[in-house]
N, C-alpha and C positions, 0 to 999 in steps of 0.2 A: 504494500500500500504506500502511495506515494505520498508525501506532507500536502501535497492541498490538496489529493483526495481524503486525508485524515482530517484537513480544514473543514473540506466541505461538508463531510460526515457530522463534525462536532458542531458546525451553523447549522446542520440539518435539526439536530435533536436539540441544542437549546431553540431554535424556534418551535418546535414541536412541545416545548415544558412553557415556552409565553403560552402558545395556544390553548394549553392545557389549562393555566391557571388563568387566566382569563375566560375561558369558557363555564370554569367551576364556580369562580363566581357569579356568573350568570345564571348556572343549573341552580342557584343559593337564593336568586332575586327577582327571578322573570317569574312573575306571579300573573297568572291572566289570558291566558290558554295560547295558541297558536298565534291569532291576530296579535297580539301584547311581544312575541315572541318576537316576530318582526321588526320590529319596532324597537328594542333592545338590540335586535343586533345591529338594524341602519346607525342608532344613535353611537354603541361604541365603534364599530368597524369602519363605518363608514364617516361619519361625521368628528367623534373623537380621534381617533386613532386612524384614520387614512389609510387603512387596509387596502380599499379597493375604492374604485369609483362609483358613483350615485349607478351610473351604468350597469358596470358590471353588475351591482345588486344588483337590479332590475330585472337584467338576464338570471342569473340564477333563480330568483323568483319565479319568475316564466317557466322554465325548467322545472323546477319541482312543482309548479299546477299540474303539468302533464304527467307525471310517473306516478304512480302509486307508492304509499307508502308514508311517514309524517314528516309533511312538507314541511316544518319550521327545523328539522334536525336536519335535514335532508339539505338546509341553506347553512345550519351551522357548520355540517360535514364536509362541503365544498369550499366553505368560507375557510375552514382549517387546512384544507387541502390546498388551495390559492395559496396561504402562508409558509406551509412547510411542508409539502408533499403528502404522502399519503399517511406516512410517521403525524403528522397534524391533524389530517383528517382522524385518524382516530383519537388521535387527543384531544380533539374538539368534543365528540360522541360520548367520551371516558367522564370529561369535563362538566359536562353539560346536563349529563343524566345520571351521574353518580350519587347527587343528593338526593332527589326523589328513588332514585332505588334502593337506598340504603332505609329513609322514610318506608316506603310502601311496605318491603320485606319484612321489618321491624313490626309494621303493622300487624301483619299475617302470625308473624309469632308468637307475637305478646297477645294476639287477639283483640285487640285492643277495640271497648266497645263504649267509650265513655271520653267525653273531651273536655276540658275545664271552662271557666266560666267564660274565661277572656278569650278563647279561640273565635267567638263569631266578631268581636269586634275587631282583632286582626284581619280576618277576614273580610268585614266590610270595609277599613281603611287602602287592603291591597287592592280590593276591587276598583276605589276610587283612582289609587294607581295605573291598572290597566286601561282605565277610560284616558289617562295622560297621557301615558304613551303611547296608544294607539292613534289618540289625536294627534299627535305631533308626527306620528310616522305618516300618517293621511294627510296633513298640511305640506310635509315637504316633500314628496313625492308624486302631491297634485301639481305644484308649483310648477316641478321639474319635467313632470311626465304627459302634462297637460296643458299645458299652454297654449293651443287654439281651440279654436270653436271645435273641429273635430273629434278632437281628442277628449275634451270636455264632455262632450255630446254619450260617447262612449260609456266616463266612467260614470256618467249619472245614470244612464242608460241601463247599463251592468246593476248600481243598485237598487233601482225601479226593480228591474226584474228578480233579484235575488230576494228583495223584502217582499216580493209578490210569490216566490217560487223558491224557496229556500231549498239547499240541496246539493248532490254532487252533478244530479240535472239538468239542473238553471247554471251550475257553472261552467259546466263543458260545454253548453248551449252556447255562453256570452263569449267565452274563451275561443270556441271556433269559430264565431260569428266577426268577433273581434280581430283574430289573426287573418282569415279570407281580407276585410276589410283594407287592411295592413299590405297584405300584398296585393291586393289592387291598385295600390297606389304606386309600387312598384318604384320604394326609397329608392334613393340614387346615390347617397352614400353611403358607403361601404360600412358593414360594423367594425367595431374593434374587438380583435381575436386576440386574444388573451396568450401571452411569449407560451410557447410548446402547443398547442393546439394544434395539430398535426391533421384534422381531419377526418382522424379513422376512429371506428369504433373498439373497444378495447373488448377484443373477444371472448379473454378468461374470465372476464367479469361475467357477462353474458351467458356465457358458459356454466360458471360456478351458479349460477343465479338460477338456472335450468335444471341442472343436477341436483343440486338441493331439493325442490320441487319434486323434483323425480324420486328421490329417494326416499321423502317423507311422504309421496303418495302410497311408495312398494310398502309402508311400515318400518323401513329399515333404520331410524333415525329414531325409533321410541314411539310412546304415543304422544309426551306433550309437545314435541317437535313440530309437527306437521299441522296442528292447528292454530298456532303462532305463528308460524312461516306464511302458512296461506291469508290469514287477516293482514298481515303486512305487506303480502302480495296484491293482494284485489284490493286493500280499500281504496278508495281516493274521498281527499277534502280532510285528511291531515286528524286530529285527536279527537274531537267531538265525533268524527264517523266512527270509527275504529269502537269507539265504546260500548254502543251498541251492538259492533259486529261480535266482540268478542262473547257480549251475551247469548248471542244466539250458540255461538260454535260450542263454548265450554261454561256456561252459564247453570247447565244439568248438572253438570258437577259438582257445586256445590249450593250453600243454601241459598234462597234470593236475600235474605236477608245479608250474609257476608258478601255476596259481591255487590249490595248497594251500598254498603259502606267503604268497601275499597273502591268504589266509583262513585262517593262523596269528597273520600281523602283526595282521590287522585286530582277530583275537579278545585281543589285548594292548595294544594302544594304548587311550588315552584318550577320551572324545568318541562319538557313532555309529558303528555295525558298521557303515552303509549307506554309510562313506566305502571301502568295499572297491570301491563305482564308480569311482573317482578311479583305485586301481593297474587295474583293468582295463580303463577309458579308455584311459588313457596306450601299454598292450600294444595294446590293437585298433587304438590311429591312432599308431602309432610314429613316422610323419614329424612328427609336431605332437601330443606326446605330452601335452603342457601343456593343449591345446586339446582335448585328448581327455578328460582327464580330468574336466576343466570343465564340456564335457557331456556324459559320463555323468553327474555328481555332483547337475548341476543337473535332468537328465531324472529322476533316481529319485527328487528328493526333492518336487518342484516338485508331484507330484499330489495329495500327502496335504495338503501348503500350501495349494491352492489349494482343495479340496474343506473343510475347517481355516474359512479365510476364507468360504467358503460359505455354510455352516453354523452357525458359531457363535453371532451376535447371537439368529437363532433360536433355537438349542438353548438361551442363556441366557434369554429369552422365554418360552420353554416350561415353564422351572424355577418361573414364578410359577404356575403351573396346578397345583392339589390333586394327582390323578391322575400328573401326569408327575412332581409333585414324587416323588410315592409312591416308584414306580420308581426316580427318580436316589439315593434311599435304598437303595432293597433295591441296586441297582448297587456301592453307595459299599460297602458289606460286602462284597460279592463280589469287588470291586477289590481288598479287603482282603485276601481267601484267593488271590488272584493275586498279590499280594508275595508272601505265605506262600510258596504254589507256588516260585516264581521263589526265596524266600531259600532253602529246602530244596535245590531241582534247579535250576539248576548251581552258584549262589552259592554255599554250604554246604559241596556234597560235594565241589568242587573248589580252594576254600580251606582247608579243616578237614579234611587227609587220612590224618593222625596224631593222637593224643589230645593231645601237645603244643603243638600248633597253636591249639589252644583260649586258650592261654596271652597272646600278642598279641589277640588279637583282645577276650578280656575286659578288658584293657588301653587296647585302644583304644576300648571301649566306654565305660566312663570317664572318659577323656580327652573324647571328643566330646559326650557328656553333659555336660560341667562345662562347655564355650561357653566357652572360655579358653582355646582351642588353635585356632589358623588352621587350615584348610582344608590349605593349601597346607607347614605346619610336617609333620601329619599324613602327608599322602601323602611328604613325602621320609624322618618319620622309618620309615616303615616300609617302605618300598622301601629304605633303608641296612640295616632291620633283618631283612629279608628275605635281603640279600645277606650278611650277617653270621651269620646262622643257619645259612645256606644250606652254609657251608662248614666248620660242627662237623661232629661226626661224628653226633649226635644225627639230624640234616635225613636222614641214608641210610637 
């Protein structure tokens, strides 16, 4: 091994430990589902930390609407992978979703069926959180991505239809309708293809992503293997779908009563819905409940990664082509009326459920607008100020 291959080696993994701990704090803070997810990453990756351009988000976003699997990992996963190859991308995934898994599993052991006093007012203060950051990531992303009447027309369009037609539906509806549009127009400037982007599709990925599938159809990968692989496989529309899918697959398993609680917890904690594998790992192989949840956690997330890694070099390839650029335009607007969507239904109506309520949250709009308030200052002061509200009499 040559010294600046042993350079490049040792640049490779400490950017892959940045990614790491910066992603962990995130899996620690991102309170707010998928929508709220977004919007956490544009602000440090993009806006603080200069990762990557408004763009290239964009594109990524675009991206993960189309695959199956949970689209706000599925942007953390590439976003780590951008920074420090694929050593990053999993350090991002490690990162990001090692707090709720460690949460969720805990859950299942301890059985845990009783929450203290102060849990709902944390709970409604993060809520008012999420309505923050998802405004903000909806402000500057209209800004950017919407700028004429066309584009405008689009994201309003997208969430006309989404609050009329909620769904993974009404999104593949507006998303292809939106992309046709896009290449109609038939942009004339070239996308920017991200340095290594070669074009091709990365076959082992594709491959791996096949075999697996194959294998936990024959049985040959166990039984809890195969029905976390295939929910990770088919869903689309990222944590809130997925929930319900799982109910249906492995929901016989155990009581309804325990998986409505681990699909209470899941919907409060920090980090991925899709870590609700992890607590119903743990219940389906109770001998080795640790090991359970491992893989479930690793079966449902591992498809969208792998199809993520597939896909990508090309889909950024593709971006230099007039025509496709078109499309990832008309996308980028419609993308745009799916935050919308998502900040109205569930963000919105379930942080803002009083006129007062309004009151934080324009507050905190402020605050995170002015880049002079941590991330992490943010989420405690409003989980105290949640729990503080919570018990005037005002909050009844």
């Amino acid at each position: 091994m040559t010294p600046s291959t042993a350079t490049q080696i040792n640049e490779r993994w400490r950017g892959a430990w940045e990614v790491f701990w910066r992603f962990l704090l995130l899996g620690c803070t991102s309170f707010g589902g998928p929508a709220a997810h977004l919007g956490y990453f544009r602000t440090a990756f993009v806006v603080r930390l200069q990762w990557l351009s408004e763009e290239h988000y964009a594109h990524l976003l675009a991206l993960s609407q189309f695959l199956p699997g949970p689209g706000s990992s599925q942007v953390g996963f590439a976003i780590g992978q951008h920074r420090a190859g694929l050593p990053g991308a999993i350090a991002a995934f490690i990162g990001f979703t090692l707090p709720s898994f460690v949460i969720m599993t805990a859950v299942a052991v301890t059985s845990l069926t009783t929450t203290a006093a102060w849990v709902p007012g944390v709970i409604m203060g993060l809520k008012w959180l999420a309505v923050v950051v998802v405004l903000d990531a909806v402000t500057g992303m209209f800004s950017r991505f919407c700028n004429a009447k066309d584009t405008q027309a689009i994201a309003l369009l997208t969430l006309a239809t989404l609050v009329v037609w909620p769904g993974v539906g009404g999104q593949l509806l507006v998303l292809l309708l939106a992309a046709a549009w896009g290449a109609s127009r038939r942009a004339t400037a070239p996308g920017k293809v991200s340095k290594g982007a070669r074009g091709r599709v990365r076959w082992l990925s594709l491959a791996m992503f096949l075999l697996l599938a194959g294998l936990g159809a024959l049985g040959w990968l166990g039984e809890l293997w195969p029905a976390f692989y295939q929910a990770g496989a088919l869903v689309f529309g990222g944590g809130h779908v997925v929930l319900p899918l799982l109910q249906a697959t492995v929901g016989d398993a155990i009581s309804q009563d325990a998986f409505l609680l681990g699909y209470a917890v899941a919907q409060a904690l920090p980090g991925p819905l899709f870590s609700l594998a992890a607590y119903l790992g743990a219940l389906l192989q109770p001998e080795t409940p640790l090991l359970g949840a491992a893989l479930a956690t690793l079966a449902i997330f591992l498809p969208g990664f792998l199809l993520l890694l597939a896909v990508r070099d090309y889909w950024q390839a593709l971006l230099a082509r007039p025509r496709i650029n078109g499309a990832v335009f008309g996308i980028n607007a419609a993308v745009v009326g799916l935050l919308m969507a998502a900040l109205y239904q569930p963000v919105f109506l379930q942080g803002v459920q009083v006129p007062w309520h309004l009151a934080p949250v324009v507050i905190g709009v402020l605050l995170l607008r002015s880049q002079r308030v941590p991330l992490v200052v943010l989420v405690l002061g409003f989980a105290f100020s949640g729990i503080t509200l919570n018990a005037l009499p005002l909050a009844i």
